[in-house]
mmCIF file of the N, C-alpha and C atoms, coordinates in Angstrom:
data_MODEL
# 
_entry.id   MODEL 
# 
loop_
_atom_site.group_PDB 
_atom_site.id 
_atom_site.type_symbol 
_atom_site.label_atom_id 
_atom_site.label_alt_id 
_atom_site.label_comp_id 
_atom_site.label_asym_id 
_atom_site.label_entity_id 
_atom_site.label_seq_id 
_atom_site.pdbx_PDB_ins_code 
_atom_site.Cartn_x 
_atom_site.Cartn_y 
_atom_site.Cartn_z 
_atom_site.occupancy 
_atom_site.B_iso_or_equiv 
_atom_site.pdbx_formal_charge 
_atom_site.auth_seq_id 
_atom_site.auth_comp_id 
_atom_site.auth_asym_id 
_atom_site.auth_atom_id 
_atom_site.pdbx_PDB_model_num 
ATOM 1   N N  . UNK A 1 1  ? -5.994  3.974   11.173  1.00 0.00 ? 1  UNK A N  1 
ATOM 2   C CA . UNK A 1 1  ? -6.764  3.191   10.225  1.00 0.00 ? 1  UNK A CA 1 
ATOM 3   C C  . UNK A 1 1  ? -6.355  1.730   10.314  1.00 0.00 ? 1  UNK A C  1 
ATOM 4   N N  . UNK A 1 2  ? -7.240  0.939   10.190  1.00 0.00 ? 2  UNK A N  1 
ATOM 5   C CA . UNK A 1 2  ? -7.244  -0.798  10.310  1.00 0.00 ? 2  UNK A CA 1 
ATOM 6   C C  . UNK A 1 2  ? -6.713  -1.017  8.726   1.00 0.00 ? 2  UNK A C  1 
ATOM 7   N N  . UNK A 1 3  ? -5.309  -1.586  8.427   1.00 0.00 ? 3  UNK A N  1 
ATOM 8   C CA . UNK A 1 3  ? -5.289  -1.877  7.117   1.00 0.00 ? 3  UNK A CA 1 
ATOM 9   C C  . UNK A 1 3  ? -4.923  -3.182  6.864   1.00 0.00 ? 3  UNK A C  1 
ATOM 10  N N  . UNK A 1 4  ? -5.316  -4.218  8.105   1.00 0.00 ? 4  UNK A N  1 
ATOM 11  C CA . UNK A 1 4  ? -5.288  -5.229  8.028   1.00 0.00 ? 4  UNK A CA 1 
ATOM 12  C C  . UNK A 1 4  ? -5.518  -6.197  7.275   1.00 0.00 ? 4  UNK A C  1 
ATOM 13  N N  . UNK A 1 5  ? -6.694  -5.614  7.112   1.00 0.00 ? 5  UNK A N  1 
ATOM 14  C CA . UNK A 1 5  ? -8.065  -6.190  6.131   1.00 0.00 ? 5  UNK A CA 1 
ATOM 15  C C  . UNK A 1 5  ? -7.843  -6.291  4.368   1.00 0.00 ? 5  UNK A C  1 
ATOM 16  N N  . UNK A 1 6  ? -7.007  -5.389  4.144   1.00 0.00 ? 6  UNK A N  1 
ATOM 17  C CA . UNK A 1 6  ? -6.832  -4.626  2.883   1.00 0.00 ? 6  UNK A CA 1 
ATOM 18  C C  . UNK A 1 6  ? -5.972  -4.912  2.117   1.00 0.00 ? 6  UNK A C  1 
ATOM 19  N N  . UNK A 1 7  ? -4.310  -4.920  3.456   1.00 0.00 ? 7  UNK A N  1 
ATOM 20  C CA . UNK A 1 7  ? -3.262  -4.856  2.670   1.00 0.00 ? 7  UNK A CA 1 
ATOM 21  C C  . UNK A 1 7  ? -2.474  -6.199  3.056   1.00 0.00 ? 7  UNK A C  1 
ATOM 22  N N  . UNK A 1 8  ? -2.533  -7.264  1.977   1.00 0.00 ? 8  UNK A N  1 
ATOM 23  C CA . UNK A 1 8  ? -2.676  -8.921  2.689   1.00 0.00 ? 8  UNK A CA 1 
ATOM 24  C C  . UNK A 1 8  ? -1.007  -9.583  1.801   1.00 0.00 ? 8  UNK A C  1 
ATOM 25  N N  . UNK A 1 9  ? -0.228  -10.785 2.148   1.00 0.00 ? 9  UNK A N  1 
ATOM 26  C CA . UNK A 1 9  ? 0.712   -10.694 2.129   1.00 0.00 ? 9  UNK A CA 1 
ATOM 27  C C  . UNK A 1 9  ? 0.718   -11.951 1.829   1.00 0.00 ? 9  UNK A C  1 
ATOM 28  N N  . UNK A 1 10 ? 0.932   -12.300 0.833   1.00 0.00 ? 10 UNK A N  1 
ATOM 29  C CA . UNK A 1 10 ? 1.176   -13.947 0.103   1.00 0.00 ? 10 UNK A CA 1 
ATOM 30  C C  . UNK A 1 10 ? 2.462   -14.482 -0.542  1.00 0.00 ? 10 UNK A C  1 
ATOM 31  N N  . UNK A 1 11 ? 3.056   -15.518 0.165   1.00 0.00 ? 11 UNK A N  1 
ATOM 32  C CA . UNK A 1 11 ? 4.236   -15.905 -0.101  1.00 0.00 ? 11 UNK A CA 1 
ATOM 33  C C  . UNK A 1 11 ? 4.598   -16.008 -2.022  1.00 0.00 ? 11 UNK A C  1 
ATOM 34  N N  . UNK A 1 12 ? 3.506   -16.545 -2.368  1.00 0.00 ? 12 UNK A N  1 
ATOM 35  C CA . UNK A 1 12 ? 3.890   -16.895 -3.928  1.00 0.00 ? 12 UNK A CA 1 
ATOM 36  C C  . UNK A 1 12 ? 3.245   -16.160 -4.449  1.00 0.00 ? 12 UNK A C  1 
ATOM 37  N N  . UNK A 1 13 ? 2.745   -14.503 -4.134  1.00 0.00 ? 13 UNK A N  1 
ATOM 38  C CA . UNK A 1 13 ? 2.632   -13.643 -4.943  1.00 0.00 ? 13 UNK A CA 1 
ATOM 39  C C  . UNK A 1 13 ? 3.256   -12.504 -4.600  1.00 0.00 ? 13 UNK A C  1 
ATOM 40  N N  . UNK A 1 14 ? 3.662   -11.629 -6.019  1.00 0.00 ? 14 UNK A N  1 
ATOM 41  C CA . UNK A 1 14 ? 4.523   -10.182 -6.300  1.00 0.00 ? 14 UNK A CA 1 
ATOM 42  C C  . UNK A 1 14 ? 6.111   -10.523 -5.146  1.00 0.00 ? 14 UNK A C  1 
ATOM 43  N N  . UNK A 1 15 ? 6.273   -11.837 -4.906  1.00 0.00 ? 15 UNK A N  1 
ATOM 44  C CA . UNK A 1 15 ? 7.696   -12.418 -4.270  1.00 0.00 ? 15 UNK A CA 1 
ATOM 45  C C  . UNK A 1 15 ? 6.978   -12.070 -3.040  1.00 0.00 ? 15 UNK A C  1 
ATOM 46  N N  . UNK A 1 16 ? 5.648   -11.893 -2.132  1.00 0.00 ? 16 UNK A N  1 
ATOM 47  C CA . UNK A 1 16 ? 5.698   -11.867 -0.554  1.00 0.00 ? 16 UNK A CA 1 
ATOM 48  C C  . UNK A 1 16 ? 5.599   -10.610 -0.481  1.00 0.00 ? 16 UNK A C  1 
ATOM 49  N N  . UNK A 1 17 ? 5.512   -9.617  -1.307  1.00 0.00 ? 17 UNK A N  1 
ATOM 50  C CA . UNK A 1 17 ? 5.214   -8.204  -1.034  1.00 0.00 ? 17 UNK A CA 1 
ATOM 51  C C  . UNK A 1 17 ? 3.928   -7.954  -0.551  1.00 0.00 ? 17 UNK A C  1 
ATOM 52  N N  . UNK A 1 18 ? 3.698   -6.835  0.296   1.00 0.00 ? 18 UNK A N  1 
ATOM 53  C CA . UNK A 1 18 ? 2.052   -6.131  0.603   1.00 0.00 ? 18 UNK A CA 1 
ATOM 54  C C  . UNK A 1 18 ? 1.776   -6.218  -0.746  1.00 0.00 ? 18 UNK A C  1 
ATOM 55  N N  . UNK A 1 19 ? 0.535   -6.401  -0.786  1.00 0.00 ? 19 UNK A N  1 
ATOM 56  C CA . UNK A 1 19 ? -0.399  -6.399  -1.831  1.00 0.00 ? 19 UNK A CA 1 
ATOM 57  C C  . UNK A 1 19 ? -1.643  -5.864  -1.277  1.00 0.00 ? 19 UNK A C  1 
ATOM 58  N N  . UNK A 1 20 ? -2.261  -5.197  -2.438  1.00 0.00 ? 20 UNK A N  1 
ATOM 59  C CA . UNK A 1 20 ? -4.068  -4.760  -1.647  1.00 0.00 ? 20 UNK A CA 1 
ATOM 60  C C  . UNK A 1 20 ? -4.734  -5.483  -2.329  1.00 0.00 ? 20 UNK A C  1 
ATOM 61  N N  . UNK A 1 21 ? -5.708  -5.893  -1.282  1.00 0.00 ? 21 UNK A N  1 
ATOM 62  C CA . UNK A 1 21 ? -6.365  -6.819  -1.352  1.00 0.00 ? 21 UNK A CA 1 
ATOM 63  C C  . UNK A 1 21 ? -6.243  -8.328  -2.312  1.00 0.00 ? 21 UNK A C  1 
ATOM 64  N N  . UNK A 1 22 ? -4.874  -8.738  -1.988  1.00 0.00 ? 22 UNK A N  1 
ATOM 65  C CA . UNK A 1 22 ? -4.894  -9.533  -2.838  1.00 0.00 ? 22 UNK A CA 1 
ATOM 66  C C  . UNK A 1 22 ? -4.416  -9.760  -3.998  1.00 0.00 ? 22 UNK A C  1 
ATOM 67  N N  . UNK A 1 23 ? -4.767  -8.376  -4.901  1.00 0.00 ? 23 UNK A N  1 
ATOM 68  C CA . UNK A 1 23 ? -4.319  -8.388  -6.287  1.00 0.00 ? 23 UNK A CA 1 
ATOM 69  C C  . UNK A 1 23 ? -2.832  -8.273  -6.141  1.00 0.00 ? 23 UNK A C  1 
ATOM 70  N N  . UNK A 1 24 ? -2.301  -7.831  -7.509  1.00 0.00 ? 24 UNK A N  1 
ATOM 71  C CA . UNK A 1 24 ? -1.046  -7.617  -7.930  1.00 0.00 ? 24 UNK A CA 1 
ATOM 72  C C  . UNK A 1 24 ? -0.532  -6.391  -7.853  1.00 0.00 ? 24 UNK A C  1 
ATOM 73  N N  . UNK A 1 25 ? -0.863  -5.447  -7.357  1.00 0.00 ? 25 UNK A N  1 
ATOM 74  C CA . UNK A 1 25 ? -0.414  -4.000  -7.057  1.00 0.00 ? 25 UNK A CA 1 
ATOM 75  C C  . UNK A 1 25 ? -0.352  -4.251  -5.723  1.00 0.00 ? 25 UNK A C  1 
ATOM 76  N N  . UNK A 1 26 ? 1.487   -3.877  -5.713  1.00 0.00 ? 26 UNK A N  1 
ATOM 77  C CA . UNK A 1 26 ? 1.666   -3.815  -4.493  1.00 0.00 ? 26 UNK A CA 1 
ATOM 78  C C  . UNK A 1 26 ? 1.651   -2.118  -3.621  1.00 0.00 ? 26 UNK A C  1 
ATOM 79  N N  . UNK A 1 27 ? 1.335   -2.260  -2.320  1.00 0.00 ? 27 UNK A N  1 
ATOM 80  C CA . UNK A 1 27 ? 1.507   -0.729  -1.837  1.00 0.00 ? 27 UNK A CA 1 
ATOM 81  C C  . UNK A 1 27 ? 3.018   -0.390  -1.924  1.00 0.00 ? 27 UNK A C  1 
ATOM 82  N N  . UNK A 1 28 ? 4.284   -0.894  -2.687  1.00 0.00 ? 28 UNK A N  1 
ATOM 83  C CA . UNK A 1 28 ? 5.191   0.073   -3.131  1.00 0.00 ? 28 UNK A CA 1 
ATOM 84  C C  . UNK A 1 28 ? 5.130   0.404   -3.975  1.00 0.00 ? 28 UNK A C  1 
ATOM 85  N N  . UNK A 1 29 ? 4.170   0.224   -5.182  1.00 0.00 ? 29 UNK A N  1 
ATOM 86  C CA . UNK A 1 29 ? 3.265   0.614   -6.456  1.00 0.00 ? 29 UNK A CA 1 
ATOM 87  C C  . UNK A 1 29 ? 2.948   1.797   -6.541  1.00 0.00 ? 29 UNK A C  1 
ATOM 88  N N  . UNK A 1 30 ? 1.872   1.681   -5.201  1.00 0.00 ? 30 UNK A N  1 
ATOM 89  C CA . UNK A 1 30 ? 1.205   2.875   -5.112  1.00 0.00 ? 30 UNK A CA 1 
ATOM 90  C C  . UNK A 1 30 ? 2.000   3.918   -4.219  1.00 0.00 ? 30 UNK A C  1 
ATOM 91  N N  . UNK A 1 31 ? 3.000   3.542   -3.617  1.00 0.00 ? 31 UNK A N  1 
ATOM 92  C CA . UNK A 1 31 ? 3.331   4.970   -2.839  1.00 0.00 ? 31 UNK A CA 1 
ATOM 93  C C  . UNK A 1 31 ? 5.058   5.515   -3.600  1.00 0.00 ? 31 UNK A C  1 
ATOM 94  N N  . UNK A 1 32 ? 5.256   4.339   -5.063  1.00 0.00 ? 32 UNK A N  1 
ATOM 95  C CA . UNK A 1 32 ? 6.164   5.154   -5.692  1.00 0.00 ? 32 UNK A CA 1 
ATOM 96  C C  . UNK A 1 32 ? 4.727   6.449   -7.103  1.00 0.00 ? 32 UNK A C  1 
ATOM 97  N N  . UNK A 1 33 ? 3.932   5.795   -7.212  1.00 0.00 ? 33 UNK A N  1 
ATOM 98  C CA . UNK A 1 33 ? 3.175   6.607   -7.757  1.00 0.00 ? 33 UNK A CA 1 
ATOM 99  C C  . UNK A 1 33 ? 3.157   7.958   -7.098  1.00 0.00 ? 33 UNK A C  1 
ATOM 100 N N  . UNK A 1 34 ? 2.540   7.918   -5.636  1.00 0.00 ? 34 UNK A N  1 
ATOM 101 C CA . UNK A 1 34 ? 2.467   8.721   -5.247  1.00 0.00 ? 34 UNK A CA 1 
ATOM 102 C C  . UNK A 1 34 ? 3.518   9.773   -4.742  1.00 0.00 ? 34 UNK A C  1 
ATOM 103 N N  . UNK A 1 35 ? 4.603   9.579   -4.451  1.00 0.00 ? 35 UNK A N  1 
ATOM 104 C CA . UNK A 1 35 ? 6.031   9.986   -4.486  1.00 0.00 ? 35 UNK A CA 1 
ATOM 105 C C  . UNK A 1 35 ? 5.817   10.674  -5.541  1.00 0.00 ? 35 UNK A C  1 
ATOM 106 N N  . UNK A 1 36 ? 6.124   10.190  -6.883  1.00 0.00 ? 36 UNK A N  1 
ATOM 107 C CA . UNK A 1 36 ? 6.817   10.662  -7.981  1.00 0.00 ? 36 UNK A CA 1 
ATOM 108 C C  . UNK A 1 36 ? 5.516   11.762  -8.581  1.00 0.00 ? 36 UNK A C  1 
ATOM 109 N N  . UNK A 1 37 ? 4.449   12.227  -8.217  1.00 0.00 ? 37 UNK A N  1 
ATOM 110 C CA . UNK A 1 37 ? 3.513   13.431  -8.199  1.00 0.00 ? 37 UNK A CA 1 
ATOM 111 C C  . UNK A 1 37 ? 2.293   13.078  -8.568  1.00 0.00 ? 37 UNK A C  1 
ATOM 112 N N  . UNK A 1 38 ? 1.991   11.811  -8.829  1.00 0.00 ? 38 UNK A N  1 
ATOM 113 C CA . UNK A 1 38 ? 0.503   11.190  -9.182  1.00 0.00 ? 38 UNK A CA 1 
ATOM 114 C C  . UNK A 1 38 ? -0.182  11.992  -8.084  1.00 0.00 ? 38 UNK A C  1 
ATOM 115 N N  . UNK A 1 39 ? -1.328  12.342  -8.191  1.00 0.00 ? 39 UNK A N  1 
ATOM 116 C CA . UNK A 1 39 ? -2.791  12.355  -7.235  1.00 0.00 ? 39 UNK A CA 1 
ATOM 117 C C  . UNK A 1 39 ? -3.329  10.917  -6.579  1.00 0.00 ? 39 UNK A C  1 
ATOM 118 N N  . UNK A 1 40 ? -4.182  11.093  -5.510  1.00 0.00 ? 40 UNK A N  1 
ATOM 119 C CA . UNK A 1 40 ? -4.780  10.110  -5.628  1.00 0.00 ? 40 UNK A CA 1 
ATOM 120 C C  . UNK A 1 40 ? -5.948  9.639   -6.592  1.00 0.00 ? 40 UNK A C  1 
ATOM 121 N N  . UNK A 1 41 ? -6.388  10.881  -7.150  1.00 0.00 ? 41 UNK A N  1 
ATOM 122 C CA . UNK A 1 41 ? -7.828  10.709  -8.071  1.00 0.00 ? 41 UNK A CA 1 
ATOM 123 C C  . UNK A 1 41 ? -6.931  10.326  -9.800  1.00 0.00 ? 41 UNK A C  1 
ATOM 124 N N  . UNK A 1 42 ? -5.883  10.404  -9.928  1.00 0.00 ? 42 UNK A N  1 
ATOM 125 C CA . UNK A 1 42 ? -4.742  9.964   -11.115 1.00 0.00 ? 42 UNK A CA 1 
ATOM 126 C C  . UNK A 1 42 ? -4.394  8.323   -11.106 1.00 0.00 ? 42 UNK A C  1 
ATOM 127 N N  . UNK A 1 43 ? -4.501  7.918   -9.558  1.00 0.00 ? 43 UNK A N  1 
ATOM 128 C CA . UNK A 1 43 ? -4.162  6.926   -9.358  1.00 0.00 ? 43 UNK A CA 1 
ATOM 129 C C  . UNK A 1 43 ? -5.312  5.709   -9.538  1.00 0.00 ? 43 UNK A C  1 
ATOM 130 N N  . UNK A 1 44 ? -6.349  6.538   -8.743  1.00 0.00 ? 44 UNK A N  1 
ATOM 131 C CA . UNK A 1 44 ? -7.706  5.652   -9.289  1.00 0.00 ? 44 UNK A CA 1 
ATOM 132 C C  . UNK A 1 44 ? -8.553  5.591   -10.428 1.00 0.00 ? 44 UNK A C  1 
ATOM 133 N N  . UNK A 1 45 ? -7.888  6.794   -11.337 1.00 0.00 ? 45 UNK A N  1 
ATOM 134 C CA . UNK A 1 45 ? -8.656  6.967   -12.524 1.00 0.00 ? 45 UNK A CA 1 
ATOM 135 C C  . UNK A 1 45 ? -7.461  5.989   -13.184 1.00 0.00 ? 45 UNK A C  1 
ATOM 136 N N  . UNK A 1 46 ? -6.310  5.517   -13.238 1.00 0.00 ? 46 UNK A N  1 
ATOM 137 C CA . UNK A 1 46 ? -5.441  4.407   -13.791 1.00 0.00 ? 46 UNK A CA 1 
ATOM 138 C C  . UNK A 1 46 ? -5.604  3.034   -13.198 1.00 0.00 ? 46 UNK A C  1 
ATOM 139 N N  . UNK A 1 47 ? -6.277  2.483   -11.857 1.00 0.00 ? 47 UNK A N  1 
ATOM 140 C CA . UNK A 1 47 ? -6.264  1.720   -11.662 1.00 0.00 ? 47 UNK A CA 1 
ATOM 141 C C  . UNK A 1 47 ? -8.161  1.503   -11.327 1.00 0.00 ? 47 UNK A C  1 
ATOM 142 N N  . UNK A 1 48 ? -8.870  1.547   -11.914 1.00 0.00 ? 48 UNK A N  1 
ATOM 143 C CA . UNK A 1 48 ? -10.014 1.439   -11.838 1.00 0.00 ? 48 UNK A CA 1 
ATOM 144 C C  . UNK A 1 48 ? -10.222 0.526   -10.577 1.00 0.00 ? 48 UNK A C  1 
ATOM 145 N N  . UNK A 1 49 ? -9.902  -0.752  -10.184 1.00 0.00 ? 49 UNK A N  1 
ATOM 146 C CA . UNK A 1 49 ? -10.135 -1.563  -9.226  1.00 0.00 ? 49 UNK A CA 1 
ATOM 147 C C  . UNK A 1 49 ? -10.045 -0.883  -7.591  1.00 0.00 ? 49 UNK A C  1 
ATOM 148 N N  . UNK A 1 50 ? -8.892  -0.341  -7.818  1.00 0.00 ? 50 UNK A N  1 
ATOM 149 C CA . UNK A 1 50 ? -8.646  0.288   -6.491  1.00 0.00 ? 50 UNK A CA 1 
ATOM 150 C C  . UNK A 1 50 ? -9.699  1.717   -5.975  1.00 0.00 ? 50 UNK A C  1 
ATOM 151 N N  . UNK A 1 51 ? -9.729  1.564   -4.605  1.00 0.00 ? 51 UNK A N  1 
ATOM 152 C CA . UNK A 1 51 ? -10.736 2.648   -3.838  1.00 0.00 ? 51 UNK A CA 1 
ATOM 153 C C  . UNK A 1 51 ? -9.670  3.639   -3.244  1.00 0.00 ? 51 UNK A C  1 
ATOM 154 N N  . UNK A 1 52 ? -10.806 4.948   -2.708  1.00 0.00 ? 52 UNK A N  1 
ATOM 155 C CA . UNK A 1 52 ? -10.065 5.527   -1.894  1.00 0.00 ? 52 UNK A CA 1 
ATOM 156 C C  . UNK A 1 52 ? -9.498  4.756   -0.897  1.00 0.00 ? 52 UNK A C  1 
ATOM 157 N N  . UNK A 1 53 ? -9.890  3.905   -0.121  1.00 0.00 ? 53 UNK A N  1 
ATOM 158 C CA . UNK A 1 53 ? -9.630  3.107   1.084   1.00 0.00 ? 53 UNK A CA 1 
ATOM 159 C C  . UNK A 1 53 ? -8.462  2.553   0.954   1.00 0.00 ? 53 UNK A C  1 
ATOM 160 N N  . UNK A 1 54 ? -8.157  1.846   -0.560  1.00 0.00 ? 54 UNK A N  1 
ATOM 161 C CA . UNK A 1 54 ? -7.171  1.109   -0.542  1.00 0.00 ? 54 UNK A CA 1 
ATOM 162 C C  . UNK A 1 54 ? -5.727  2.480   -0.322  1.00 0.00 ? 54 UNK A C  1 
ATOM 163 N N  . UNK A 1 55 ? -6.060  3.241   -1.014  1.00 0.00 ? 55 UNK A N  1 
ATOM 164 C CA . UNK A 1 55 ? -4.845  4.211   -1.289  1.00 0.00 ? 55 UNK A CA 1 
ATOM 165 C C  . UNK A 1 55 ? -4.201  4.494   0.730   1.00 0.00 ? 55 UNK A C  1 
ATOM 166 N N  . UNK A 1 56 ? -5.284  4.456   1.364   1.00 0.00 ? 56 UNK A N  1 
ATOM 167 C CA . UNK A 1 56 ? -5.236  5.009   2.404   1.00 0.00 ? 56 UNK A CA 1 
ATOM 168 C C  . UNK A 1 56 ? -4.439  4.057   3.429   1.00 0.00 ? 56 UNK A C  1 
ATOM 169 N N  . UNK A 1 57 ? -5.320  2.485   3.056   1.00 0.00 ? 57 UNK A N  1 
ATOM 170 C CA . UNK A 1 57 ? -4.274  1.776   3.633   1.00 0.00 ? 57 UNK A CA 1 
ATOM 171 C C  . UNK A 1 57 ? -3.089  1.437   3.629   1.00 0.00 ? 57 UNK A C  1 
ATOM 172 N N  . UNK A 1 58 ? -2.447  2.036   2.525   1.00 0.00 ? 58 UNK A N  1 
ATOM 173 C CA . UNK A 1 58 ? -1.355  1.937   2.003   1.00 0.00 ? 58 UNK A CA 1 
ATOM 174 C C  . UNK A 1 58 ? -0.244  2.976   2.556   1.00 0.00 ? 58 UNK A C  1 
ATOM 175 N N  . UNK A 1 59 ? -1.021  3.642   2.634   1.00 0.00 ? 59 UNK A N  1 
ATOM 176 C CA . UNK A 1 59 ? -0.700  4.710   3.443   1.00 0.00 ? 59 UNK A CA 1 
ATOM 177 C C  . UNK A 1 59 ? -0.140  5.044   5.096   1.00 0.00 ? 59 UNK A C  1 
ATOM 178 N N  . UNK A 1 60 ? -1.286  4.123   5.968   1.00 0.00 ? 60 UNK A N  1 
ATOM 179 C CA . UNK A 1 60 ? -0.871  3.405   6.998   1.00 0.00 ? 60 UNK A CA 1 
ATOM 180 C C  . UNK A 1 60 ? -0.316  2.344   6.975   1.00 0.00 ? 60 UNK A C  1 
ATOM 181 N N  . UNK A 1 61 ? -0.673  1.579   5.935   1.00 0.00 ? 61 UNK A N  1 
ATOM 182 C CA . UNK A 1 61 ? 0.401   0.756   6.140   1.00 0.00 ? 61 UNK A CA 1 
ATOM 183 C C  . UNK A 1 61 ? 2.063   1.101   6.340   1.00 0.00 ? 61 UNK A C  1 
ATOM 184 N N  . UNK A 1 62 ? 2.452   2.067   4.990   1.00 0.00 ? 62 UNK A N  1 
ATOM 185 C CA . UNK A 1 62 ? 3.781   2.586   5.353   1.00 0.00 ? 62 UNK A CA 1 
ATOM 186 C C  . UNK A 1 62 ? 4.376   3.292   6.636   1.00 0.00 ? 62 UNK A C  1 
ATOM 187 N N  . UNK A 1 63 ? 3.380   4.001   7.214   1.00 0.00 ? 63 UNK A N  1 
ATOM 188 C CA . UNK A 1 63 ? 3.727   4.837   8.311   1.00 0.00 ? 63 UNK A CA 1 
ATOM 189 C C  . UNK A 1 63 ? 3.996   4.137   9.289   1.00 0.00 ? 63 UNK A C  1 
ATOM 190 N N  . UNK A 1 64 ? 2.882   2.420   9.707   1.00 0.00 ? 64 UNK A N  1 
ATOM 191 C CA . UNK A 1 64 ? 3.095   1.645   10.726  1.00 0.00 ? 64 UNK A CA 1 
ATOM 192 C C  . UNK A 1 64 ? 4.535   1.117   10.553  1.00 0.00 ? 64 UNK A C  1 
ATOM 193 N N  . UNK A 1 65 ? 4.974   0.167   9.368   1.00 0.00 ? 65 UNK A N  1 
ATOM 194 C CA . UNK A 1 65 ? 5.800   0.166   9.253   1.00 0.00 ? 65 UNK A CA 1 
ATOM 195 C C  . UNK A 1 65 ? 6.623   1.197   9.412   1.00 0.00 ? 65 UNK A C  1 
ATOM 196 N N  . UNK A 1 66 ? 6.610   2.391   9.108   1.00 0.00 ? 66 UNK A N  1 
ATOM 197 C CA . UNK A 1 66 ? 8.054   3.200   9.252   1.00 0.00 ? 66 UNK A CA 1 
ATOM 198 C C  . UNK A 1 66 ? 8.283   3.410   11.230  1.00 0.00 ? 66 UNK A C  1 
ATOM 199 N N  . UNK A 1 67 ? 7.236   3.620   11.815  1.00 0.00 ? 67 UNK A N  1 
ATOM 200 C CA . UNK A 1 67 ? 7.023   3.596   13.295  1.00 0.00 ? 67 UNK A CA 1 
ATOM 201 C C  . UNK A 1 67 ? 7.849   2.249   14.029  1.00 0.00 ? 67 UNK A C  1 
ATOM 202 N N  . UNK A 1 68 ? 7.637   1.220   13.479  1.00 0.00 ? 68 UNK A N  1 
ATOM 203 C CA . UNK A 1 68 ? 8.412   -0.672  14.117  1.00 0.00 ? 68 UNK A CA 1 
ATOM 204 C C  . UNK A 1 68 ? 9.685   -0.151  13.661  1.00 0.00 ? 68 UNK A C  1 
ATOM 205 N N  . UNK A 1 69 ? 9.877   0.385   12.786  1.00 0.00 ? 69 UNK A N  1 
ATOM 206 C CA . UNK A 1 69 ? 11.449  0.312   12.206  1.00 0.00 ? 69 UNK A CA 1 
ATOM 207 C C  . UNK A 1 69 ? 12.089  1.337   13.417  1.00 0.00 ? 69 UNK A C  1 
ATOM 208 N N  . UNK A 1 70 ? 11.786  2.730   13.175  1.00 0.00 ? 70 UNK A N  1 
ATOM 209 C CA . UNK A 1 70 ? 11.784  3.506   14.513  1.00 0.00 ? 70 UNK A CA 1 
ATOM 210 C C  . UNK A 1 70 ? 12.367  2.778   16.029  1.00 0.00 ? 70 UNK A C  1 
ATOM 211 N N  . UNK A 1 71 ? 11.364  2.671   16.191  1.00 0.00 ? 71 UNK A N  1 
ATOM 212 C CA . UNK A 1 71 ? 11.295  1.760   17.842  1.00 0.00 ? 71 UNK A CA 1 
ATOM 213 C C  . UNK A 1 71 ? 11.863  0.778   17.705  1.00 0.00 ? 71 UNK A C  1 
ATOM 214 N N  . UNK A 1 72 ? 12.394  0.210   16.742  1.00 0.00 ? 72 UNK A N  1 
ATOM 215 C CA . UNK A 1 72 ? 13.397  -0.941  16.352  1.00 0.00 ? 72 UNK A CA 1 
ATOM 216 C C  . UNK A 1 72 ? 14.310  -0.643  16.836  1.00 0.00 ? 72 UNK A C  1 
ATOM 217 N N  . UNK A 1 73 ? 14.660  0.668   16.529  1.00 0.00 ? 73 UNK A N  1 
ATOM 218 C CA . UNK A 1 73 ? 16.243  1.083   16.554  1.00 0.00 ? 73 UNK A CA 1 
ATOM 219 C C  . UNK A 1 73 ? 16.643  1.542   17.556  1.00 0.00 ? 73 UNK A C  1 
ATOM 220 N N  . UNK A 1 74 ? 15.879  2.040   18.696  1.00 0.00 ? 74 UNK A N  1 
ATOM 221 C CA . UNK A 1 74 ? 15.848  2.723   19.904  1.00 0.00 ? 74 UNK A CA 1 
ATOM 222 C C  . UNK A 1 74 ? 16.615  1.894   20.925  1.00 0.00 ? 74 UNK A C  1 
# 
């Protein structure tokens, strides 16, 4: 998945964290939600703004990242 688009990264907001799209929820927001047993349909019924898409990029986003860290270390 392309989460380029989605999950965008601004120095003077949430301190430089991923953010989706911009706003103030960052994807460690959403993937301690999701960790700790939220749904995704829990997550969007609490955050009205957010889509399936976003949840997803967030999603790849972590995994890409966890993959560089990986091959980092190799």
């Amino acid at each position: 998945m392309e989460y380029n688009e989605i999950i965008t990264i601004e120095p003077g907001k949430r301190s430089g964290k991923p953010c989706i799209r911009g706003m103030r929820i960052t994807v460690y927001d959403i993937l301690e939600y999701l960790a700790g047993g939220m749904t995704e349909a829990e997550v969007l019924e609490d955050f009205s703004e957010l889509t399936s898409q976003d949840i997803k990029a967030c999603l790849a986003f972590a995994a890409d990242r966890e993959k560089k860290l990986f091959l980092a270390s190799i």
